[in-house]
N, C-alpha and C positions, 0 to 999 in steps of 0.2 A: 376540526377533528384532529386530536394529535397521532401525530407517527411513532408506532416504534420506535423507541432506539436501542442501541446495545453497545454496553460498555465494549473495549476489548484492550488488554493491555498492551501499556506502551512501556519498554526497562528505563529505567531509567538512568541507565547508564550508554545508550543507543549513540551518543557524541562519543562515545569512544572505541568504536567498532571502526576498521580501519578501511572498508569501504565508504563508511558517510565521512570519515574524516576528510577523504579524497573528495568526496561532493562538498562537504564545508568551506575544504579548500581553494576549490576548485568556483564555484556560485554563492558561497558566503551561506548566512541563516535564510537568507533568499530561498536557496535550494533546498536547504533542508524542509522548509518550510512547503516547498511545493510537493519535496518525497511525500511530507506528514500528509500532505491532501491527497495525492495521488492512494497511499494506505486505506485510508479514510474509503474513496470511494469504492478500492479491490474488495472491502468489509463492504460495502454497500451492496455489491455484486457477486456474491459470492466467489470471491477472488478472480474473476475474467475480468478486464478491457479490451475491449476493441482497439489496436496499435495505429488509430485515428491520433494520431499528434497534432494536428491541427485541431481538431474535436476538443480533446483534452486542454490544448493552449488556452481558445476560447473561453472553454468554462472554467478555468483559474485565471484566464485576465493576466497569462504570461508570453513570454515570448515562444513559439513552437521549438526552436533552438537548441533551448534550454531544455524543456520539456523531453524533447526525445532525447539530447543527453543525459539527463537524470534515468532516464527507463533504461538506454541501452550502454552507456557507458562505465558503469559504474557494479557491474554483477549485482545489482540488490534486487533486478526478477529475472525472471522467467520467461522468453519470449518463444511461442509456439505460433509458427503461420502466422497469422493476424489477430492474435491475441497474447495476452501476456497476463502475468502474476506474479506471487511472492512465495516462496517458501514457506518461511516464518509467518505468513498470514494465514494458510494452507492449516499449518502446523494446527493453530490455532482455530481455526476454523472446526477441525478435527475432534479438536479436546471439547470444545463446547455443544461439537454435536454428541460427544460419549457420554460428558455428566448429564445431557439431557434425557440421553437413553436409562442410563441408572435411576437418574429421575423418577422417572415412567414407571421402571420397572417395581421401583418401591410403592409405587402406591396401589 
């Protein structure tokens, strides 16, 4: 049985935002690479993780480390209690649920 998926965009100009510059710098395309997963599942969940850094390490196959430095060191989320997020994923999360409603409403 296939799953869902759902596009969501990625700018393409995102290497030059001066916060990942500071993670590129900082963890190489490594990190970058683990931000783009970490996105990936915020969209999977509707923008919550559980701030399990260990949980997280595991299922990327990265160092814990590393992990909570990319979440917490870098301003690119959100951290509330024992959870976290994204802005810009939010943002977007947002818009896709409104054209869904206009959607709706046209038919």
């Amino acid at each position: 049985m296939k799953k869902n998926t759902f596009y969501f965009s990625h700018d393409y100009n995102s290497r030059n935002d001066e916060k990942i510059k500071s993670l590129i710098f900082k963890y190489g395309l490594r990190g970058y690479g683990i931000f783009w997963a970490i996105i990936e599942d915020l969209y999977n969940n509707t923008n919550e993780l559980q701030t399990n850094y260990e949980r997280i390490a595991f299922e990327l196959r990265e160092d814990i480390i590393i992990v909570k430095s990319i979440i917490q060191d870098f301003e690119l989320f959100v951290i509330n209690d024992n959870y976290f997020g994204s802005i810009s994923v939010q943002k977007r999360l947002d818009e896709r649920a409104e054209k869904s409603k206009k959607s709706k409403r046209k038919c």
